[in-house]
Structures are given as C-alpha cells and as structure tokens.
N, C-alpha and C positions, 0 to 999 in steps of 0.2 A: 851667759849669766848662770847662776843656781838653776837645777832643777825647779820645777813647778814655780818658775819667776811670774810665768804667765804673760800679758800683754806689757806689763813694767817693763819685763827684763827685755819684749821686745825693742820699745823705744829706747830702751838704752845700748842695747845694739847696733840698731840700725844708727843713734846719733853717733858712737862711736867708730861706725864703718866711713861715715860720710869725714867724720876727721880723721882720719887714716888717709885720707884721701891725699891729704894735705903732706906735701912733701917737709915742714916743719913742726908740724905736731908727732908725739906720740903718743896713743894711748896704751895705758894698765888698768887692766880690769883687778880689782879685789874682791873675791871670795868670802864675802863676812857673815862667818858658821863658823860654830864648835867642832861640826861635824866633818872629818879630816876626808873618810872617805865621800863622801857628797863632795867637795869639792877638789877633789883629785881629776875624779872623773869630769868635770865641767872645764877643769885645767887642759885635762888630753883633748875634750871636745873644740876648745879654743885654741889652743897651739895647732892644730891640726887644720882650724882654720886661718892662720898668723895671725890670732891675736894675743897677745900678752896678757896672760891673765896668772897672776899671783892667791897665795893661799895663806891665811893667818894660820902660825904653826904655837905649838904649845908655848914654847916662850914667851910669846907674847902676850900670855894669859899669865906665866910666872912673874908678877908683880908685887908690890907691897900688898897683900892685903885688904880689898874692902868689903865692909857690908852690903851686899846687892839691895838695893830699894826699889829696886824693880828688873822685869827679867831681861832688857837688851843693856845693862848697864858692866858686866863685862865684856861683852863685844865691843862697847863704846871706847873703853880703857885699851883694846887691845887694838884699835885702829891706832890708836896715837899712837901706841908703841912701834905699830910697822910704819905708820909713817914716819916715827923718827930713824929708824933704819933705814927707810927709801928718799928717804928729805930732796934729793937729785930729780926724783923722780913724778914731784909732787909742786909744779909751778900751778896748777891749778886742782884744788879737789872738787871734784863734781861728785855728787853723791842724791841718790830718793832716800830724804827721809820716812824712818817707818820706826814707832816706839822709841825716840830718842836716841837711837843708835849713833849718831853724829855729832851730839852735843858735846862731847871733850874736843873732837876734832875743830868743830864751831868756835867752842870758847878759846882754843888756844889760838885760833887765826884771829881772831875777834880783840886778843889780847896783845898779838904781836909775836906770840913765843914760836912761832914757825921761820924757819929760814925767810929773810924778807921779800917781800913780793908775792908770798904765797896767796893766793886769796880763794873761797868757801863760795862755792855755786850749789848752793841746794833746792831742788826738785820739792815740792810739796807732796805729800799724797792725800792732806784731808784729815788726818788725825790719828788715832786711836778710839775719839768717841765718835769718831764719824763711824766706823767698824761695828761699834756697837748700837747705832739705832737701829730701830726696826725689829729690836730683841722682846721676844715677850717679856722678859723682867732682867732691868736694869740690874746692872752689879753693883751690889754694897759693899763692895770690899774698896781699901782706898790703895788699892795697885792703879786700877786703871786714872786715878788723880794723880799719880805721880807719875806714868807714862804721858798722861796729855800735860805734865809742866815741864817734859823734861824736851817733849816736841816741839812744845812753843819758845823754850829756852833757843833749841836748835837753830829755827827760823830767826830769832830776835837778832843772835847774833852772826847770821852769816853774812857775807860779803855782797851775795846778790841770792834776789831770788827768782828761779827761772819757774815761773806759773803755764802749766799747759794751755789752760783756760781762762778766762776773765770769771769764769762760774766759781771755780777755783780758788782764787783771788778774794773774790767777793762774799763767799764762805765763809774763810776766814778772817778776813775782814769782820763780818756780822759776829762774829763769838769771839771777838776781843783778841784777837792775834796781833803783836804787833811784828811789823813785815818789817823790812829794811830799805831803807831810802831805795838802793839800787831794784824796785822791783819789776821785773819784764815779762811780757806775755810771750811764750815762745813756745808755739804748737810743737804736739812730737813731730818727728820726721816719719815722712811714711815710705815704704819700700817703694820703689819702682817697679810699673811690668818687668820681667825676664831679668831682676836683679838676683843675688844669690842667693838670698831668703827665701826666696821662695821655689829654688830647685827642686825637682821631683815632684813639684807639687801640679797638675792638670789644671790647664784654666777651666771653668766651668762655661754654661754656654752665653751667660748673662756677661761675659766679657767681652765676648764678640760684638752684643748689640750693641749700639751706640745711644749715647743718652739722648730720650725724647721719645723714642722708639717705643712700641708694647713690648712689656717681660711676660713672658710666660711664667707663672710662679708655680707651684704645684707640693715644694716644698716649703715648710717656715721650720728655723731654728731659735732657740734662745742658749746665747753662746756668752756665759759668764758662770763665774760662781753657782751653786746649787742655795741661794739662801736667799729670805724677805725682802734683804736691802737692797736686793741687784731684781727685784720684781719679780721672782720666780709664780708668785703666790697670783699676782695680777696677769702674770701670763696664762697660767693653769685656767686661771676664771674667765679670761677670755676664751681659753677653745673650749671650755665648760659651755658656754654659751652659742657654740656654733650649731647649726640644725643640721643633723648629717645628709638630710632628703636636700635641702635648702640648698646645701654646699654642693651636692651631687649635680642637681639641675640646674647649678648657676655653672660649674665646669663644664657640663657637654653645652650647655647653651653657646659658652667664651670658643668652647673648643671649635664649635661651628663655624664662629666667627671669623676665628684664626686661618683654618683652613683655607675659606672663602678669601682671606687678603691675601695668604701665600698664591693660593693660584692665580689671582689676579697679579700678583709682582712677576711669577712665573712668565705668565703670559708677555706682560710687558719688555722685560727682557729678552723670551725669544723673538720679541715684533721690532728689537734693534732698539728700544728705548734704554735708558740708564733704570740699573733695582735702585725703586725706591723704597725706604725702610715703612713698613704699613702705621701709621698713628693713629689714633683714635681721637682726635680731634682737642682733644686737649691737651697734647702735646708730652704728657706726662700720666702715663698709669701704670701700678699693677696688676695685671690680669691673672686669676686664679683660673686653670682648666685645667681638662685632662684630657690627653689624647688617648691613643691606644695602650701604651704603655706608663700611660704616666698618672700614676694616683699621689691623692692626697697623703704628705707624711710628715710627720713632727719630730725633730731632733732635737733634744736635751745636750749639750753639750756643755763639761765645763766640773769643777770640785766639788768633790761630794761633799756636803757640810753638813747642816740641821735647820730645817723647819719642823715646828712644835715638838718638839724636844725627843727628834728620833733624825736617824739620817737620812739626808735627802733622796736619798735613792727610794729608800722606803716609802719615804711619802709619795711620790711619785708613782712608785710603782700601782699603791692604793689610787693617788687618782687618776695615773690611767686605764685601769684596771677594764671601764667600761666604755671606750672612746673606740669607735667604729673603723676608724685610721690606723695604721701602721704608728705606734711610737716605738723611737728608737733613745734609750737610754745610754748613754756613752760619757761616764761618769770617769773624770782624771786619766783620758783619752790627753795619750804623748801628742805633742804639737803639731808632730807633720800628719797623724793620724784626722786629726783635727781641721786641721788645713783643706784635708782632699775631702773630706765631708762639706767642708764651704763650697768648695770649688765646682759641685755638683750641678750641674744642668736644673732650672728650674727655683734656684733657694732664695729664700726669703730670711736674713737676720732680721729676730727684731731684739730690738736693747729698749727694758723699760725699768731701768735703775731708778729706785726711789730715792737716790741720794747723790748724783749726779748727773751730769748733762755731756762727757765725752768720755764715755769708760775707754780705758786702755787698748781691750780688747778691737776697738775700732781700727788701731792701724794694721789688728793679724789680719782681720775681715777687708777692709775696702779695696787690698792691690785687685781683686777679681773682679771687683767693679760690679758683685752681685748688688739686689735691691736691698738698702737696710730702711728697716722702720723702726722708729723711736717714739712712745709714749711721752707726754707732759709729766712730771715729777711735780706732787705737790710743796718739793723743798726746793725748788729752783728760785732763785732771782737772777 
C-alpha cells in the first residue's frame, strides 16, 4: 500500500496476501495519489514482493472538466477512468472507503455501466465526521458535509459491505447510514507467527509466554495517531496519575515475587519434574516490575498531528517534560521501525480510542502476542 497507509494498508495486505494464495484469484493493488513519485516507489516495493500493484497516471486525471466540491472528488473520477482501461482486470472492486473516493466507482456498479458481473465490496472506515470529533472546535466550513454525503453515497450504493466490526456497523447504523442489504461482519485477517510480514522483525519475550501465564510488563506503549480521538490526552492523564515512589515499590516488591517462582520452576525441573509456567492464581495478570535491568518506560509511537492547536510532538514533549521514567517519543517511526519497538521484552500496548472499539493498528500489534489493554470508549455501543 501507500506510504504512511498505517494499520489500514496493513489489513489490506495481508487480505490480499491470503488471496494470492488462491490458485484462481488475482489481485491488483491501486495506488490512488496525485502523487506520481509516492507511488512509484510503493510500486517497486510491491513488484519486488509479487504483487501487482498499478499507478493512476496523468491521463486519467485528463478528463472533461469538473468543478471539485470536495477534495477526493478527482481521485474518484480517475479510478473510473482506470478502471475503464483495466475492465479485464476488475471482476471484483474491493476498496476502504475514505472521503468518498469510491463513489463514481460505486454508482457505476450500482448502475450496471461496468462490464457485467462486476460487483463493489467496500470496507467502511467511520467517516470523515468520525475523524473530526474529539476536535476543540467543529468546522464551519460545508466541505467536510459534502465529504460525509459523498461517503454515504459510497456505502449506499455498493454491492456489499464488508464491516470489520459489529461496533462498526452499529455506528453507522446510529447516524443514519443507509448500508446495503448485502452487509457482513468480516474481521481483518491477521498475520501469522513466522509469516512474511513480519520478517526482520524479533519476537519479543511476551510471545514465548503462553496465555494464562504472568507477563512481566515493564514497558507500556500507545501506538496510534498522536491525536484526542485515539485517546492520547486519556493516556498522558493516566501516567499523570502514577506515584513514581508507589510504582518503584510496587516493581521490586513483583520483582521479588518473580524471582521466587522462577527458582521454584527451576528447581522443579532439575528434580525431573515437567516446567510449569508460574500463575498467580487467577489465572490472568499483568505484572509490572523491574528486575536488574529492567526499568519503567513509556513509548509514544504513531503520527505526529495536533492536540490543542500545536503539534503533538510538542505537546508531549511539555507533558513529559517532568515524568521520572524514560519517555521515548517516536513520532512517524517507518513500520518495521515500529514493529521491533513492539516486539521488545516486557511491553504493554494500550489502545484507548475514544471513537472506536478495534483500531487497525491491532492486527500490526497482536502477531507478538505482547499484553494489549484497552480503555471503555464513552462512544461505544
């Protein structure tokens, strides 16, 4: 996918890799940018790994003429065009809508004018006014009403709709969407251990353990966007809130503990018994400590944006400015960069999205099988 696709371009990856699989599918990836060199380069990156991925070239922007009412609505005009050039190549369009980009493509299947049999699988992602809650002051301008009718247009008339989430679904549902008969729940796909996604990448040590087991956690990351809607602001106030004496004597107290189980498995093992993984009795915890080497540290990971009307980095950097712990700021950190930060001995994801319930970003994170924790969203149903 595009540079900076993020967790999106992951799932559409990885669904693409899994139908490849298939000795009568083929997929084509499309590149839908202005920008020639940005997807040249995503071209070489996907030919190199066999996948077929094509590029909207200026032609298809040389058209009749329209007034743009909003800003993906050349883009929109210039998928049709390549797909009338590709028409062979286009028995199914799968596409994530984002800003109406898909709505010509939509209304022409929608209408019949595509080669017959063609039929429109679109991906939801929530809006364009979903994008903007959480904003200290709403925008007056009536672009962002004609990006969310040109969304809903999209959805109305596709062929099916493939919803990640029932949360998903039921969002749109709630603000007046109308969906399409054909609508299905169908989670992304997620990598596998030791698939090719994740080459180069070091398991961390939290993949070794098995579920039920004590995690040593030691690290916590928040690994989304830099911005209010993805709960930046809730995360900050939580470790706002931590006691650093509190936190210190609650890690060497765990850390005692720990020790104490290992040498008892130790033991049991050299006495000819089977290692049994140590629990803590209820069967499920995360355990923060620290051993000799292992201190408390806070990773930021994820697009630099804006909270209160500066960039995130900024802000950030003001409030961690007095935080007794290691933060590690890693602002529009490249993916595999990103990845081996996950993969790290000890990490703790936590996802506290005020405006959803499965961000994308869950299927970069869970192949390591580190701990994630997730906040209640007061917009959940």
């Amino acid at each position: 996918m595009l540079k900076g696709g993020g967790g999106t371009a992951t799932a559409s990856h990885l669904l693409a890799n899994t139908l490849r699989e298939q000795d009568f599918t083929q997929v084509t990836f499309l590149g839908v940018t202005k920008e020639v060199e940005v997807c040249t380069q995503a071209q070489k990156v996907h030919k190199a790994a066999g996948l077929s991925f094509e590029c909207l070239q200026q032609r298809h922007f040389e058209q009749p003429k329209v007034v743009e009412t909003y800003p993906y609505e050349a883009l929109s005009h210039a998928i049709v065009a390549w797909l009338r050039e590709h028409a062979d190549l286009c028995e199914v369009i799968h596409g994530h809508e984002w800003g109406g980009v898909l709505v010509d493509a939509a209304t022409l299947s929608y209408f019949r004018r595509l080669p017959p049999g063609t039929r429109t699988v679109i991906v939801p992602h929530g809006g364009h006014m979903w994008s903007l809650q959480w904003r200290p002051q709403r925008s007056l301008s009536v672009e962002p009403l004609r990006i969310d009718h040109q969304e809903r247009m999209a959805i109305l008339m596709a062929d099916t709709l493939a919803s990640p989430t029932q949360h998903m679904r039921a969002y749109l549902n709630a603000r007046g969407w109308t969906l399409p008969d054909d609508t299905k729940i169908i989670p992304n796909v997620m990598p596998a251990l030791g698939s090719p996604q994740l080459q180069g990448v070091a398991p961390g040590e939290a993949m070794q353990l098995q579920t039920g087991a004590v995690k040593r956690v030691w690290r916590v990351a928040f690994f989304s966007r830099m911005e209010e809607r993805k709960g930046i602001k809730v995360f900050v106030d939580a470790l706002n809130m931590l006691n650093a004496a509190s936190l210190k004597q609650s890690q060497e107290v765990n850390s005692k503990l720990w020790r104490e189980q290992a040498a008892t498995a130790q033991a049991s093992s050299a006495g000819g018994a089977g290692v049994e993984r140590s629990t803590n009795g209820t069967g499920r915890r995360l355990t923060a400590l620290r051993g000799q080497q292992e201190e408390f540290e806070v990773y930021f990971l994820g697009a630099d944006t804006s909270v209160q009307y500066q960039p995130s980095s900024v802000w950030l950097a003001d409030q961690s400015r007095g935080w007794p712990w290691k933060t590690h700021l890693l602002m529009n950190a490249p993916r595999s960069e990103a990845l081996q930060v996950l993969a790290q001995p000890g990490m703790l994801v936590v996802f506290c999205s005020l405006v959803e319930n499965l961000p994308y970003v869950i299927a970069e994170a869970r192949p390591f099988q580190a701990p994630l924790c997730a906040a209640a969203s007061p917009l959940e149903s």
